[in-house]
KEZA-86821 format. One record per residue (C-alpha): x, z, y; residue in one letter. Coordinates in steps of 0.5 Angstrom, whole numbers, padded with zeros to 4 digits, always signed. Layout:
N
XZYa/...
END
This chain:
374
+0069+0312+0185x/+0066+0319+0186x/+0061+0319+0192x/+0063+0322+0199x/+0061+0329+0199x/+0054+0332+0202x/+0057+0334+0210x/+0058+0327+0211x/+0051+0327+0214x/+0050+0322+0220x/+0044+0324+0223x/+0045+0331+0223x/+0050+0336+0224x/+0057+0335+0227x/+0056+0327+0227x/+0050+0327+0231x/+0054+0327+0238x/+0059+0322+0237x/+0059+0315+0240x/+0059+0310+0236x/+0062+0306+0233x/+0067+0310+0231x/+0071+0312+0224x/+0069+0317+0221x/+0073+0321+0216x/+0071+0325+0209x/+0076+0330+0209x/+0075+0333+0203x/+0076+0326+0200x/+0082+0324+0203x/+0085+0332+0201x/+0084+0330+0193x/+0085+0323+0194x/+0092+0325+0197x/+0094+0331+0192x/+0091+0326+0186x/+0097+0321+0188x/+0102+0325+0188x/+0100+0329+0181x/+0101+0322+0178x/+0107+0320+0181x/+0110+0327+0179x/+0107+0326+0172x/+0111+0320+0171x/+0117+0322+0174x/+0117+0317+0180x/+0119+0319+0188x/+0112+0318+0193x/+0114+0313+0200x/+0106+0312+0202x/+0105+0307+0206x/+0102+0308+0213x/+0100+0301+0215x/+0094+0304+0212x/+0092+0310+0216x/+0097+0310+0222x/+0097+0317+0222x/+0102+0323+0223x/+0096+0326+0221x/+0095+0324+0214x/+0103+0322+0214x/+0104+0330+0214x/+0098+0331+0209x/+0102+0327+0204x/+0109+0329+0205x/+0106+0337+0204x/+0104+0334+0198x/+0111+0331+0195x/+0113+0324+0198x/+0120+0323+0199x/+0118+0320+0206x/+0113+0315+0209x/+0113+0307+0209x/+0111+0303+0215x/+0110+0296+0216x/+0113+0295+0224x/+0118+0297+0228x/+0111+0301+0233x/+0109+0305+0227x/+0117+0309+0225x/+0117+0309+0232x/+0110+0314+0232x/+0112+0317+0226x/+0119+0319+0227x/+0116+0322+0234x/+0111+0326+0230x/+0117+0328+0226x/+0115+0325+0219x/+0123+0324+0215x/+0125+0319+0210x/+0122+0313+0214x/+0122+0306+0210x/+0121+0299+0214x/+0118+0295+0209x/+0117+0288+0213x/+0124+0284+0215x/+0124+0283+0223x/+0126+0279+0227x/+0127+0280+0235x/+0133+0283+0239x/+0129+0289+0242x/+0126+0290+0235x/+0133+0291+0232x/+0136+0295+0238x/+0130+0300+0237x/+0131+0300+0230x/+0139+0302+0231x/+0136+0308+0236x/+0132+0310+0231x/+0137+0310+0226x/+0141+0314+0231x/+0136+0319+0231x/+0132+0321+0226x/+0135+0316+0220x/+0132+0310+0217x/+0133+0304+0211x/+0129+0297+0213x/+0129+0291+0209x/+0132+0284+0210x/+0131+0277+0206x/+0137+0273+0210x/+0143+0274+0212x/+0142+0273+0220x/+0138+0279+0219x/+0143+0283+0216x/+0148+0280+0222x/+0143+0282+0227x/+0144+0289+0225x/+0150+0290+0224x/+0150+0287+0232x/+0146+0293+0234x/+0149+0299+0230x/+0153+0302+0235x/+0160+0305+0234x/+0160+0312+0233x/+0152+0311+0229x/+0151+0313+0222x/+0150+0308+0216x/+0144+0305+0216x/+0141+0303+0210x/+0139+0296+0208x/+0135+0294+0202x/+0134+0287+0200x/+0127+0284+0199x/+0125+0280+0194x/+0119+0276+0193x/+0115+0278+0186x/+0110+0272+0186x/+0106+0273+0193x/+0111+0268+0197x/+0111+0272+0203x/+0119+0274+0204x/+0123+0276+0200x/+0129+0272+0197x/+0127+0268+0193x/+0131+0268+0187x/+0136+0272+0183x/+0142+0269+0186x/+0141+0270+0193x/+0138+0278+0192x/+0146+0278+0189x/+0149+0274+0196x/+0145+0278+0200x/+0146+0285+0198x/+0153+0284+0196x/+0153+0281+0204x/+0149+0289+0206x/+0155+0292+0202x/+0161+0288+0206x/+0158+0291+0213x/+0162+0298+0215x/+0156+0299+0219x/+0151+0298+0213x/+0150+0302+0206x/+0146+0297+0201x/+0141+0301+0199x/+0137+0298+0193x/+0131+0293+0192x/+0124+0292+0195x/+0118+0289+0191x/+0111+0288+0194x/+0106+0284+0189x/+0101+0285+0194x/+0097+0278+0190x/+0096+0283+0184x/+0093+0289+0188x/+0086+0288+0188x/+0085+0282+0182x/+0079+0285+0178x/+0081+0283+0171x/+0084+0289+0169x/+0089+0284+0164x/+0090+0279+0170x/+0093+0286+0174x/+0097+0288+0169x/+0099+0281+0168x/+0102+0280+0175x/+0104+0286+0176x/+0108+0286+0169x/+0111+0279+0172x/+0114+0282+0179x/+0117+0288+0175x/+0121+0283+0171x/+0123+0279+0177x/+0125+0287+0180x/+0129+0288+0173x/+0133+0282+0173x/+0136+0282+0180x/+0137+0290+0178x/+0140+0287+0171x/+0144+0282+0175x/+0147+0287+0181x/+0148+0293+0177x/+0153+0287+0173x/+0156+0286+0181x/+0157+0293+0181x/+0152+0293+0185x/+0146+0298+0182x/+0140+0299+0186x/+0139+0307+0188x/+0132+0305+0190x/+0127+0300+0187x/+0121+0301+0191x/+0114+0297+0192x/+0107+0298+0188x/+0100+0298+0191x/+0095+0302+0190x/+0091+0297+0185x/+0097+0297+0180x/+0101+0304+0180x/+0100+0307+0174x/+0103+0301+0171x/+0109+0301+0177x/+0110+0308+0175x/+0111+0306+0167x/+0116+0301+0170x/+0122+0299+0173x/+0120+0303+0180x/+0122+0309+0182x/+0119+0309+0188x/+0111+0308+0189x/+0109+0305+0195x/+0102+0306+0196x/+0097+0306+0202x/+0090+0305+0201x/+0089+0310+0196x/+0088+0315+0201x/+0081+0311+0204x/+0078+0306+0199x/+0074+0300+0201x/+0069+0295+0199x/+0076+0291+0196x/+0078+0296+0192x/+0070+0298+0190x/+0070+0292+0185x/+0076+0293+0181x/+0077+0297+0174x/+0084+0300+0172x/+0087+0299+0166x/+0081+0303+0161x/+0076+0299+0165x/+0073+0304+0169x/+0073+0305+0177x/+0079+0307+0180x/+0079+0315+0181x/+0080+0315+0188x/+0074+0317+0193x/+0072+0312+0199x/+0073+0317+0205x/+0074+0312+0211x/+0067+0310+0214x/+0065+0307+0221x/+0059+0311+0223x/+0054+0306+0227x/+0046+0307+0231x/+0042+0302+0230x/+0040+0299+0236x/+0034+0294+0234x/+0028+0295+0229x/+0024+0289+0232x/+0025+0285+0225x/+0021+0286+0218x/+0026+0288+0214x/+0032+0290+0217x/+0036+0293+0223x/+0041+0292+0228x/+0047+0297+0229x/+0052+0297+0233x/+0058+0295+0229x/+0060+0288+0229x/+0068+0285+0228x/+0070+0290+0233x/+0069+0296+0229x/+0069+0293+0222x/+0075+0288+0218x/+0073+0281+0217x/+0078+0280+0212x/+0075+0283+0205x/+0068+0284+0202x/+0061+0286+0206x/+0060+0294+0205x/+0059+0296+0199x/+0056+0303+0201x/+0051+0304+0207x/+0050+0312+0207x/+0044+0314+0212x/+0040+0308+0208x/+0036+0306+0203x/+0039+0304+0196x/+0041+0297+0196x/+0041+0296+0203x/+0046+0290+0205x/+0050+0289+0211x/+0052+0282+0215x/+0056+0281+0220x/+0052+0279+0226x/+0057+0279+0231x/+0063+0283+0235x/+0059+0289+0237x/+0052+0287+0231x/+0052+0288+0225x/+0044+0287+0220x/+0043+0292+0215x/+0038+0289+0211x/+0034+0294+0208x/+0031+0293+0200x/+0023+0291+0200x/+0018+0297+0200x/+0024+0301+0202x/+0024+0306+0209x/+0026+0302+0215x/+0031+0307+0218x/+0028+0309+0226x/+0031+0307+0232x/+0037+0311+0234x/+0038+0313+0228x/+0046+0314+0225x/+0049+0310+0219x/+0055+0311+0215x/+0059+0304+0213x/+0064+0304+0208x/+0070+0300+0210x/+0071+0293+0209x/+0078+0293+0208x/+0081+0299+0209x/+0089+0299+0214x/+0085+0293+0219x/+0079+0296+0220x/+0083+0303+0223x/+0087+0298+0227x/+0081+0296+0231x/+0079+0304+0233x/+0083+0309+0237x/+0083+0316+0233x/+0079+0318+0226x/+0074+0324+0226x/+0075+0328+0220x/+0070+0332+0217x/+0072+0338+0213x/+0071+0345+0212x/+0065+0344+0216x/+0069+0342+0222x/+0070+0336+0226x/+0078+0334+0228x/+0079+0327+0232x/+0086+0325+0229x/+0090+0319+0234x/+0090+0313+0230x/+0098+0310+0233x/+0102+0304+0233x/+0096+0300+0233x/+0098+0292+0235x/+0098+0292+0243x/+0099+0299+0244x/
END
């Protein structure tokens, strides 16, 4: 992965005044991670529905739609809710759901703005109907199926075949195609393992689409894909990519090398900017970002810049965090500012209120919305 361009300075200039800890943002980066993406799915023919459990901002959702996707997917409820109200059209509901409430506000916004939500069993496709009002217009529903993580999804040929013939029944629905998320492959290292697995969920895609077309049911929409596996997905049965953490990178995707065996062409853009707080220990320093500014849920930071090189962060807590710096290296001094690379991209933006974004020697606070709890 190229390196984040030279304004992200963290003790100096447009920075130097922000509270801490707080998301920092590498517009220029984010810019050609967004155009990059939309290049490749152009290139191969494939329609672009980027996900914004990533970056949960109408902001960046703009950015991607100026740039060619036909939409935006979302992962609950909250963030389509967001995103229609920020005006942003062709929303996709990528998570099935279950709960009267959410199924009134999916029919409103259905009502509204238009949408197409996924379901995995037939009383969900009850529940819809049960919620779409006389008068609204379709809302279309596609089948979700599971490709090999063993999260949702039907689990079988078969029940794809049921559910989507149950979909076409409804006069309130309209079926609309399938959905396939091989989340499980997205971040394996082996470049071989990778496209293994991926090959293995498309070819679960192929068969339910084979098996529905042969019902007079042929799926308009294929949708999945991830970041870690699209340039295979875009070669395959897709024809919508549903790629998320492209637009930022993290220490997950750090690791992994595509199907040449070279990094990935994204650049990280995401940091979470930091003071240190502590010097008082040979050899390290304590800034103030813990578990609650940083996901847990991946690999330690791969990226320190404002640090030596070689400088390793360890979670020290929910508001701490310990770099600890290489032997013979300089000690950043007390006060000083860092810039953290994210561990795992969409949970650490969950943990913050907005994104300061830096680009063209200016600094935007954009709102990071439909976090849980919001």
């Amino acid at each position: 992965m190229s390196a984040p361009v030279a304004s992200l300075s963290p003790n100096s200039g447009l920075l130097r005044d922000l509270p801490t800890p707080c998301l920092v943002v590498d517009g220029e980066a984010l810019r050609r991670n967004i155009e990059g993406m939309a290049a490749t799915a152009r290139e191969a023919g494939v329609a672009l529905r980027p996900h914004a459990k990533t970056h949960k901002s109408p902001e960046i959702a703009k950015l991607q739609m100026r740039a060619g996707a036909v939409g935006i997917a979302c992962a609950t409820v909250t963030e389509a809710e967001e995103l229609a109200r920020a005006g942003l059209p062709g929303l996709l509901l990528t998570s099935p759901i279950m709960g009267a409430s959410k199924f009134t506000r999916i029919a409103g916004l259905n009502r509204q703005h238009g949408l197409t939500v996924v379901v995995d069993h037939a009383a969900q496709v009850e529940a819809l109907c049960a919620a779409v009002q006389p008068g609204d217009r379709r809302l279309n529903v596609a089948v979700d199926v599971d490709v090999g993580q063993a999260r949702t999804g039907v689990a079988d040929i078969a029940a794809g075949v049921a559910l989507a013939r149950t979909i076409a029944q409804q006069p309130a629905l309209a079926f609309a195609g399938i959905q396939g998320f091989a989340g499980h492959a997205q971040h394996l290292i082996d470049p071989a393992e990778r496209r293994a697995a991926g090959e293995r969920a498309a070819g679960v895609l192929r068969a339910l689409a084979k098996a529905l077309t042969e019902a007079s049911l042929a799926p308009a929409l294929i949708t999945g894909s991830g970041t870690g596996t699209h340039r295979l997905d875009a070669a395959s049965i897709y024809n919508e990519l549903q790629v998320g953490s492209y637009v930022f990178m993290d220490a997950d995707y750090a690791r992994i090398a595509d199907e040449h065996g070279e990094a990935l062409t994204f650049a990280p853009s995401l940091f979470v900017l930091a003071s240190v707080v502590s010097v008082n220990r040979p050899g390290q320093v304590t800034v103030d970002a813990g578990t609650k500014a940083l996901a847990t849920n991946g690999p330690p930071p791969c990226m320190i810049i404002g640090a030596p090189s070689g400088a390793r962060y360890a979670f020290a807590g929910d508001e701490h965090g310990i770099i600890f710096i290489p032997r013979d290296e300089r000690t950043p001094e007390l006060g000083a500012r860092v810039l953290i690379g994210a561990t795992h991209c969409d949970p650490t933006v969950n943990l913050h209120a907005s994104l300061h974004v830096v680009a063209g020697g200016e600094l935007t606070q954009w709102p990071i919305v439909g976090r849980y709890g919001d």
